[in-house]
C-alpha positions as a Markdown table, in Angstrom:
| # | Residue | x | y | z |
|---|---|---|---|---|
| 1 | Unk | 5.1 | -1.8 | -28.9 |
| 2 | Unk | 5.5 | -0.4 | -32.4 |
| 3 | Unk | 7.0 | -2.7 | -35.1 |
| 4 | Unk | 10.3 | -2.7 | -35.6 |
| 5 | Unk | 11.8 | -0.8 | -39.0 |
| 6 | Unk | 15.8 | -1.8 | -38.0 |
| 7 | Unk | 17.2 | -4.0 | -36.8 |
| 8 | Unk | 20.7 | -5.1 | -36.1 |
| 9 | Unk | 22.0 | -7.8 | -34.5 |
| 10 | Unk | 26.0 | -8.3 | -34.4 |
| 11 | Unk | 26.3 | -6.0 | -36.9 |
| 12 | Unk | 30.1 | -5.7 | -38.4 |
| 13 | Unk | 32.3 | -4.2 | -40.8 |
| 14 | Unk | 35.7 | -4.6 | -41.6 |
| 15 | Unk | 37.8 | -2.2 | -44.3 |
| 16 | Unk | 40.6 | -4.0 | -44.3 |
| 17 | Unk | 42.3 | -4.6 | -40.5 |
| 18 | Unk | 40.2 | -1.9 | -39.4 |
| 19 | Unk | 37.1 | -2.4 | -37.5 |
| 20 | Unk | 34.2 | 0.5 | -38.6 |
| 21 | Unk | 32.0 | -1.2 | -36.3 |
| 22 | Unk | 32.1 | -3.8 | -34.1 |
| 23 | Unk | 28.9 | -6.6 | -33.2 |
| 24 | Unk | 26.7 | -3.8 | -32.5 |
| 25 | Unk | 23.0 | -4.4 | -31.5 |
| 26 | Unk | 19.7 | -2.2 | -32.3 |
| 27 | Unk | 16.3 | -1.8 | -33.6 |
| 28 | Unk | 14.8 | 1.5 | -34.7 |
| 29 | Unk | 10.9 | 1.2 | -34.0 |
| 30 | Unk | 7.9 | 2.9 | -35.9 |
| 31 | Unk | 7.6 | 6.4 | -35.4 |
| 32 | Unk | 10.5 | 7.4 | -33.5 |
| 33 | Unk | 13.5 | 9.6 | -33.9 |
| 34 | Unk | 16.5 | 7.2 | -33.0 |
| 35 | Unk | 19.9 | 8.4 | -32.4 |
| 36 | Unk | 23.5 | 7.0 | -33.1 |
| 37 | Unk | 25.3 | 9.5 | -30.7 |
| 38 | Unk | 29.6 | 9.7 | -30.7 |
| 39 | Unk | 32.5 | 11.0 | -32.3 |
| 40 | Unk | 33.7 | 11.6 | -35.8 |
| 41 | Unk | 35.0 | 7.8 | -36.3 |
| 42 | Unk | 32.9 | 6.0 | -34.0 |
| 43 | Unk | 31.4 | 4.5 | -36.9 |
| 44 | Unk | 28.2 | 6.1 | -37.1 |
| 45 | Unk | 28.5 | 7.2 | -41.2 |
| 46 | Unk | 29.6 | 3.4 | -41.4 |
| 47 | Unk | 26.0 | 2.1 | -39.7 |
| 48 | Unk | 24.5 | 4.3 | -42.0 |
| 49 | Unk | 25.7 | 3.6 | -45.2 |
| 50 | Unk | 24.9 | -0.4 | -44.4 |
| 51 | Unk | 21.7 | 0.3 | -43.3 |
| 52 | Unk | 20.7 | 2.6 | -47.0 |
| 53 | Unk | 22.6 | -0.1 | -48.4 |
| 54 | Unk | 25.4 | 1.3 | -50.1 |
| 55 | Unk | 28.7 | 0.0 | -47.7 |
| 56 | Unk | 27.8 | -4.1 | -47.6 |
| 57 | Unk | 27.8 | -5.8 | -44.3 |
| 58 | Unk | 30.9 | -7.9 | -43.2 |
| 59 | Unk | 29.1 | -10.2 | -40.7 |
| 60 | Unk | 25.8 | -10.3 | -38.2 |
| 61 | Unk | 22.4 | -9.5 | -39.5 |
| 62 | Unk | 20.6 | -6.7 | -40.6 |
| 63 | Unk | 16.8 | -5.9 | -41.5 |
| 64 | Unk | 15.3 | -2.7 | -42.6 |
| 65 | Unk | 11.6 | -2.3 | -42.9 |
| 66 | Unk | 11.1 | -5.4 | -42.8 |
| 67 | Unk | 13.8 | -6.8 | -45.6 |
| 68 | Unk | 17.5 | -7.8 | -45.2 |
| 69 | Unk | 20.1 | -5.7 | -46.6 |
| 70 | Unk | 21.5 | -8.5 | -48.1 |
| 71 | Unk | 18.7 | -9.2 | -51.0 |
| 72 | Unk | 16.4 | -6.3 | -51.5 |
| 73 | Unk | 18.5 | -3.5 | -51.7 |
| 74 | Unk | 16.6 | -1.9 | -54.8 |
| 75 | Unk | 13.3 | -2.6 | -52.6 |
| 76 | Unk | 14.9 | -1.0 | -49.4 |
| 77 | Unk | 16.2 | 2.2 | -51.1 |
| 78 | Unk | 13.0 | 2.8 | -53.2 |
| 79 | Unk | 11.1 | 2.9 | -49.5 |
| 80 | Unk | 14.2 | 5.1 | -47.5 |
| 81 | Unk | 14.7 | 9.2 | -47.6 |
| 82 | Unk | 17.9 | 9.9 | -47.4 |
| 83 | Unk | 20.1 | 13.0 | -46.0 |
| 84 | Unk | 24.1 | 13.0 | -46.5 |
| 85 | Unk | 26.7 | 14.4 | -44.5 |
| 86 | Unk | 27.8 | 16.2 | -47.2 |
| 87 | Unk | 25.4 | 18.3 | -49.8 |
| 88 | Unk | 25.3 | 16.7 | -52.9 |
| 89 | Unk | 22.4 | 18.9 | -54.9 |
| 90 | Unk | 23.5 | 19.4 | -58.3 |
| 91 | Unk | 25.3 | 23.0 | -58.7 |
| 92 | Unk | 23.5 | 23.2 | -62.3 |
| 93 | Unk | 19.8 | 23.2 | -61.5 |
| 94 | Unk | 17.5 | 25.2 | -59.1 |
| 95 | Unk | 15.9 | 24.8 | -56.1 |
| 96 | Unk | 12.7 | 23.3 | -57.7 |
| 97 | Unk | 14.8 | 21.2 | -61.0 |
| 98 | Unk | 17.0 | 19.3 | -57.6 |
| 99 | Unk | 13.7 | 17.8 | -56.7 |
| 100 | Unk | 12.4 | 17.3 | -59.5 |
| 101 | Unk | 15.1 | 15.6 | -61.0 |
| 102 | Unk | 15.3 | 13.4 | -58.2 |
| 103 | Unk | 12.0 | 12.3 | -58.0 |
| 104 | Unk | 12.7 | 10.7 | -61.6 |
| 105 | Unk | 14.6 | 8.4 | -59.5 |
| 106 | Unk | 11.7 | 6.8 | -57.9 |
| 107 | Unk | 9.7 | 6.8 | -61.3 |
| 108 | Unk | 7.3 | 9.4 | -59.9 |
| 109 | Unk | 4.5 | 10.8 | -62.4 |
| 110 | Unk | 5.2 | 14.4 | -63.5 |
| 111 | Unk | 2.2 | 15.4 | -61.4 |
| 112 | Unk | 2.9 | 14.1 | -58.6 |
| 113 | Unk | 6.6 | 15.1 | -58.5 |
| 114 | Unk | 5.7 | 18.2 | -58.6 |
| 115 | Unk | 3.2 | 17.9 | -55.7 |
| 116 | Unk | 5.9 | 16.7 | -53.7 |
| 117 | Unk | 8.6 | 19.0 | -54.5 |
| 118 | Unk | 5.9 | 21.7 | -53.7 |
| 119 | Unk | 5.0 | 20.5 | -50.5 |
| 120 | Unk | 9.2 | 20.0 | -49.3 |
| 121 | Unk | 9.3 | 23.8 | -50.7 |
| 122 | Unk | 6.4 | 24.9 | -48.1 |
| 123 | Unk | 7.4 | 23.0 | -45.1 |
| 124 | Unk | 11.4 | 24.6 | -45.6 |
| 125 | Unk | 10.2 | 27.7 | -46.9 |
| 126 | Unk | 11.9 | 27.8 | -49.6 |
| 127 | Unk | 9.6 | 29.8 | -51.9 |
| 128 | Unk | 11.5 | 32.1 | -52.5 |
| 129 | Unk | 14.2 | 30.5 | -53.8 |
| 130 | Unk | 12.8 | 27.9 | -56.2 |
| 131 | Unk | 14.4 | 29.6 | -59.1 |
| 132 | Unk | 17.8 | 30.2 | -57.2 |
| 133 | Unk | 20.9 | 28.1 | -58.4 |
| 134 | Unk | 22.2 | 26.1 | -55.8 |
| 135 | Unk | 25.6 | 28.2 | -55.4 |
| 136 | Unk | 23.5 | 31.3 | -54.0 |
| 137 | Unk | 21.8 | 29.1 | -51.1 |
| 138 | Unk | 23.6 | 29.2 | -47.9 |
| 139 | Unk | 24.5 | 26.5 | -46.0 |
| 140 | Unk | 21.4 | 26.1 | -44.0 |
| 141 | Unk | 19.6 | 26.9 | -47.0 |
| 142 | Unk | 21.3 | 23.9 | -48.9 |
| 143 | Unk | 20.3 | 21.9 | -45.5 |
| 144 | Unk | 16.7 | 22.3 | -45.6 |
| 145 | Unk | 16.6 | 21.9 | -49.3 |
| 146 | Unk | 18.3 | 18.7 | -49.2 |
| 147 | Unk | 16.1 | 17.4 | -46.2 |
| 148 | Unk | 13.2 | 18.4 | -48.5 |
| 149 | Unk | 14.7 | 16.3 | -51.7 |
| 150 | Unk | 15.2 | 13.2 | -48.7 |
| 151 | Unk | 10.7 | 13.7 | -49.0 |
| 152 | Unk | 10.2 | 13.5 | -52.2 |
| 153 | Unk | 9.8 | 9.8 | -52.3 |
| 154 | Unk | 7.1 | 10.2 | -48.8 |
| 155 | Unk | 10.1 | 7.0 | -47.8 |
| 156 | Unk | 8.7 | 5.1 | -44.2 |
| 157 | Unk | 12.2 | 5.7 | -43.0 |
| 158 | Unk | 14.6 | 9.0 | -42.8 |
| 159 | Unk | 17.7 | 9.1 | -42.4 |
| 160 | Unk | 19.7 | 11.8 | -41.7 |
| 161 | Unk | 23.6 | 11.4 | -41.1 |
| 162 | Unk | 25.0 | 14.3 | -39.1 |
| 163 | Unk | 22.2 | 16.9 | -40.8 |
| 164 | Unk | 23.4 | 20.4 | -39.2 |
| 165 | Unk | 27.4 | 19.8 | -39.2 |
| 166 | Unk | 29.0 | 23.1 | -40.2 |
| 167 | Unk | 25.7 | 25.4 | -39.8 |
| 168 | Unk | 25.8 | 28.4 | -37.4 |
| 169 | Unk | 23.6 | 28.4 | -34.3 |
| 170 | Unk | 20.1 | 29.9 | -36.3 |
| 171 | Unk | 19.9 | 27.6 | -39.2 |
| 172 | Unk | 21.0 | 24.7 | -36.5 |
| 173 | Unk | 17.6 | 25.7 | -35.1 |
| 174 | Unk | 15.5 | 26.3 | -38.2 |
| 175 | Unk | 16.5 | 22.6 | -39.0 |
| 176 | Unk | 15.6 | 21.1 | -35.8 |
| 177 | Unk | 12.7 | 22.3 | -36.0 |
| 178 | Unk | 11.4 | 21.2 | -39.2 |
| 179 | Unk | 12.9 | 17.9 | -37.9 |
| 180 | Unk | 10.5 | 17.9 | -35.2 |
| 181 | Unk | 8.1 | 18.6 | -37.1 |
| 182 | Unk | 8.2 | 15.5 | -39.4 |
| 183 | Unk | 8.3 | 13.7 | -36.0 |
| 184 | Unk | 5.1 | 14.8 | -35.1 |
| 185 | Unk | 3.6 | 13.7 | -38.8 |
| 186 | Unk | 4.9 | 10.4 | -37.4 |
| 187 | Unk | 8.1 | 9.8 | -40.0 |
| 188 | Unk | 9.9 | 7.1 | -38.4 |
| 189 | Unk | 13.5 | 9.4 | -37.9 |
| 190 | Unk | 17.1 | 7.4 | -37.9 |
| 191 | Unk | 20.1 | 10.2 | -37.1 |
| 192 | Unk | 24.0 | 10.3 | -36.2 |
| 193 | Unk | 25.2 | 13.2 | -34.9 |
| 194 | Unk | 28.4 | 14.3 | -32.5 |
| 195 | Unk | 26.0 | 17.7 | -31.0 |
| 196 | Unk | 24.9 | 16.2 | -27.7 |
| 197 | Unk | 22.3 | 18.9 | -27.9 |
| 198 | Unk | 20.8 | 18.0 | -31.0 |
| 199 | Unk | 20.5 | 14.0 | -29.9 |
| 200 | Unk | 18.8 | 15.4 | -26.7 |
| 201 | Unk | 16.5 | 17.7 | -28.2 |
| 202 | Unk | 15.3 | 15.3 | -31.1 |
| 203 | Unk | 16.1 | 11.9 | -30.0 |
| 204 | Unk | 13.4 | 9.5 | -28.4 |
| 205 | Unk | 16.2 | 6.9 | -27.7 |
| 206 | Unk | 20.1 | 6.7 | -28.7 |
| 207 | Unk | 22.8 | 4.7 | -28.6 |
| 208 | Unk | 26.2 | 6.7 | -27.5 |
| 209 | Unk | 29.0 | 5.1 | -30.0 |
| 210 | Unk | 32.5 | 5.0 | -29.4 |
| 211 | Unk | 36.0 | 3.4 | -30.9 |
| 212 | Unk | 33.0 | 1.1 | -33.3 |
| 213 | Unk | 30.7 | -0.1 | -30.2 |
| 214 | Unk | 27.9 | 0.6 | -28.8 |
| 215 | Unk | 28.9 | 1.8 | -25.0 |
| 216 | Unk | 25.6 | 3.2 | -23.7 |
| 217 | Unk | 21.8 | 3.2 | -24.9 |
| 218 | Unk | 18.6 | 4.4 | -23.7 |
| 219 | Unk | 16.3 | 7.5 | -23.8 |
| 220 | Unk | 18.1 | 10.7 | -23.0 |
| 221 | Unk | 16.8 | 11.1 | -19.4 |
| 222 | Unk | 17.5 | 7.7 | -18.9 |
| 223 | Unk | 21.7 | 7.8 | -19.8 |
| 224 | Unk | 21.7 | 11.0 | -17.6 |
| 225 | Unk | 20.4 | 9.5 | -14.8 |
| 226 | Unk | 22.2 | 6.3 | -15.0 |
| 227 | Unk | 25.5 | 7.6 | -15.4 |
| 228 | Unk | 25.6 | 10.9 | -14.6 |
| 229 | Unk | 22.7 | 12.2 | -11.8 |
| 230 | Unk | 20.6 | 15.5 | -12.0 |
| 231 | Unk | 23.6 | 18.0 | -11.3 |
| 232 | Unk | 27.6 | 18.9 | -12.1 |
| 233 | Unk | 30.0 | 21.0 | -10.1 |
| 234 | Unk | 32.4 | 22.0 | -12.0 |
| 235 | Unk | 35.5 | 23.2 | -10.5 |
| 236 | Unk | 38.4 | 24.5 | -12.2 |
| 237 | Unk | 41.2 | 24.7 | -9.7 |
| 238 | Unk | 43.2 | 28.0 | -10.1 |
| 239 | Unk | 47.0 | 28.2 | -9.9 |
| 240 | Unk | 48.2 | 29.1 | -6.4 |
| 241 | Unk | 44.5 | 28.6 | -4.8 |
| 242 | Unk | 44.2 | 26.8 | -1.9 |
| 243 | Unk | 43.4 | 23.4 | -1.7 |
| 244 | Unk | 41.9 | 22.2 | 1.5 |
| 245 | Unk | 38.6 | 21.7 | 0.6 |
| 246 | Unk | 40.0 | 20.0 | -2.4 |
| 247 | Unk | 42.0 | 17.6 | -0.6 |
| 248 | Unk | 38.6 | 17.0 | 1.6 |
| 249 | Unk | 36.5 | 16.1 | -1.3 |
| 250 | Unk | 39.1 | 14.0 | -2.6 |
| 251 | Unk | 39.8 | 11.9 | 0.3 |
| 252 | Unk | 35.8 | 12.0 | 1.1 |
| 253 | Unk | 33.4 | 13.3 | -1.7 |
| 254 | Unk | 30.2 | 12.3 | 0.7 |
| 255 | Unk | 28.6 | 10.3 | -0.9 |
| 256 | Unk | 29.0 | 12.0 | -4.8 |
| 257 | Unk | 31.3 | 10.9 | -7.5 |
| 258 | Unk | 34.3 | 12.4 | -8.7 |
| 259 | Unk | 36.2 | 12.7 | -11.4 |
| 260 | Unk | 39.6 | 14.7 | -12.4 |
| 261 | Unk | 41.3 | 15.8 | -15.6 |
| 262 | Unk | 44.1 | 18.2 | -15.9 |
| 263 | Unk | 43.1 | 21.3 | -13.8 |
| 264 | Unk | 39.0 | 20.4 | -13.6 |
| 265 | Unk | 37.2 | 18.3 | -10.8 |
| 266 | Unk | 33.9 | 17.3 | -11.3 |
| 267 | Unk | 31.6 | 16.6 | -8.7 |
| 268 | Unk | 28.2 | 14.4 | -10.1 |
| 269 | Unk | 25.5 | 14.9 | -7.9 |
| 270 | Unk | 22.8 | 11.6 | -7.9 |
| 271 | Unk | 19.9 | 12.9 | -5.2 |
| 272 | Unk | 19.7 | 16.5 | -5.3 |
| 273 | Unk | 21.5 | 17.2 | -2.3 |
| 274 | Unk | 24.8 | 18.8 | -1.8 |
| 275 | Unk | 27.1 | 18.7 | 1.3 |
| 276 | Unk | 29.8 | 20.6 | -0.4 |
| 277 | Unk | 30.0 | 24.4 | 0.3 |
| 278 | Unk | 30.6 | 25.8 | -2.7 |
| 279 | Unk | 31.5 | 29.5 | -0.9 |
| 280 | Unk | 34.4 | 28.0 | 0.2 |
| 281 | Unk | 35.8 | 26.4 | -3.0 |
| 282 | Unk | 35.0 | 30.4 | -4.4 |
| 283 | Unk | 37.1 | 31.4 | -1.7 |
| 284 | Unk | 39.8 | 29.0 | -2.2 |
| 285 | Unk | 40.3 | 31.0 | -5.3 |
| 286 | Unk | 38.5 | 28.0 | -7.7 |
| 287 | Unk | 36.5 | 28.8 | -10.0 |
| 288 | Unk | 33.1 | 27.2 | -9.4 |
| 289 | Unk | 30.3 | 26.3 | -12.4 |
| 290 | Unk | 26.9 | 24.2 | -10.9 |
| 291 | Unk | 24.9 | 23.3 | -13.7 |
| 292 | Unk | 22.6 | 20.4 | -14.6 |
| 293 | Unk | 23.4 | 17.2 | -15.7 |
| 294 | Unk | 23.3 | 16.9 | -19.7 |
| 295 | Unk | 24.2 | 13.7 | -22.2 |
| 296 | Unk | 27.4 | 15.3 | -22.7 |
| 297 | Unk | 28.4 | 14.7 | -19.8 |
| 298 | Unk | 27.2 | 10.6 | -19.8 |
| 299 | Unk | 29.3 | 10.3 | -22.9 |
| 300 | Unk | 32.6 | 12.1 | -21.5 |
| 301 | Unk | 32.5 | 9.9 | -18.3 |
| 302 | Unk | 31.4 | 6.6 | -20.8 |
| 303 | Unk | 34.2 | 7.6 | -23.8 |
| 304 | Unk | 36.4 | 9.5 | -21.2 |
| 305 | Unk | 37.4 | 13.2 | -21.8 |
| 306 | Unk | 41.4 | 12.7 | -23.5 |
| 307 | Unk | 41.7 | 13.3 | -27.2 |
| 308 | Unk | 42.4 | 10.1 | -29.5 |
| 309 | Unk | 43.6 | 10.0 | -32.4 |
């Protein structure tokens, strides 16, 4: 098994009376894309900001590559690429002066700097913006070059804290694809995120967080299986439709969970097969979605499906 790069152990932090997050338990290994999957305030920008070393840790124990947070934070941030939440590339400069002036901070030689900010420009293709101020770049655009400046040190660890928030559909996709990319140079990848999409399409194994624990980790396939199955049956009971197959399923499901909320049942569907006829239910006047089973669903059964606030 590769070497560990994180690791946590009853990690914990406290602002105040609240609890950010609460005695969680991980390690990030060499070479894989980790996941900290859940909803805005689950405390995933909390785990990250302790693990780059800017939020100190309020008790339990915490290593990265190698080194605990707690004395060698200059050595741990030198060695980490590092992707916000929010942009922060200088509004003054270009394209090409964001990386350069940030390579500065790792004391890189002019040469080499260059090389590097060269190389992020290629892989984002960005080449035609080099000269572009950073207020003309679109939001995707401010993505990738941001990604690119998270290079510019070649760090042993990435990490990217929610990297595609607020970017439509296409330049979600241009981003995880160069993510993948870096994957499959073997970058060792740490990433929060709230798109169950992204964490399935990028993640090699996750941890789904919620109210500041951990409530569920494992590869992907391996949550859906566990708590979910290989199929959903949506059905979203119409006013005034009839309910007798309802009431069936209800008092007898055959052998597949159930769950309700509001005007939706949902059947989850473990070994493929299906006693229920779904003609009927049509009939019934209910509308009737069968689709397969996906992590959003493991974390609205594991987190539960209400708003809170």
């Amino acid at each position: 098994m590769n070497e560990p790069v994180v690791t946590a152990r009853s990690l914990t932090k406290h602002y105040g009376d609240l609890v950010a997050v609460d005695g969680v338990n991980f390690d990030v290994v060499d070479g894989e894309c980790f996941g900290i999957l859940g909803p805005n305030g689950a405390g995933k920008t909390t785990t990250i900001r302790m693990i780059t070393c800017v939020s100190p840790v309020t008790a339990g124990h915490l290593e990265v590559l190698g080194m605990d947070v707690a004395h060698r934070q200059r050595d741990i941030k030198a060695r980490l690429g590092v992707v916000p939440q929010d942009d922060n590339l200088d509004p003054d400069l270009t394209v090409l002066q964001n990386l350069l002036v940030y390579a500065r901070y790792f004391d890189l030689p002019s040469k080499l700097a260059k090389e590097r900010a060269w190389e992020g420009i290629r892989l984002f293709q960005l080449e035609d913006k080099v000269n572009e101020r950073i207020e003309h770049l679109s939001g995707g655009l401010k993505r990738r070059l941001t990604i690119a400046r998270g290079l510019i040190n070649d760090p042993l660890l990435m990490v990217l804290d929610e990297p595609t928030t607020g970017l439509d559909p296409q330049a979600r996709h241009m981003v995880w694809q160069k993510l993948r990319q870096l994957k499959q140079k073997g970058i060792t990848m740490l990433l929060t995120t709230h798109y169950m999409e992204e964490a399935a399409r990028l993640c090699d194994r996750l941890v789904i967080v919620d109210k500041a624990r951990i409530i569920a980790q494992g590869t992907p396939g391996e949550l859906i299986g566990r708590h979910v199955g290989t199929e959903v049956i949506e059905i979203h009971v119409t006013e005034g439709g009839g309910h007798r197959l309802l009431d069936e399923l209800r008092g007898d499901p055959g052998g597949h969970e159930i769950e309700e909320y509001e005007d939706s049942v949902y059947l989850f569907i473990r070994d493929g097969s299906l006693n229920v006829d779904l003609g009927e239910l049509t009939k019934e006047g209910h509308e009737v979605i069968r689709r397969l089973a996906s992590l959003e669903d493991v974390f609205l059964r594991l987190a539960g499906r209400g708003l809170v606030e």
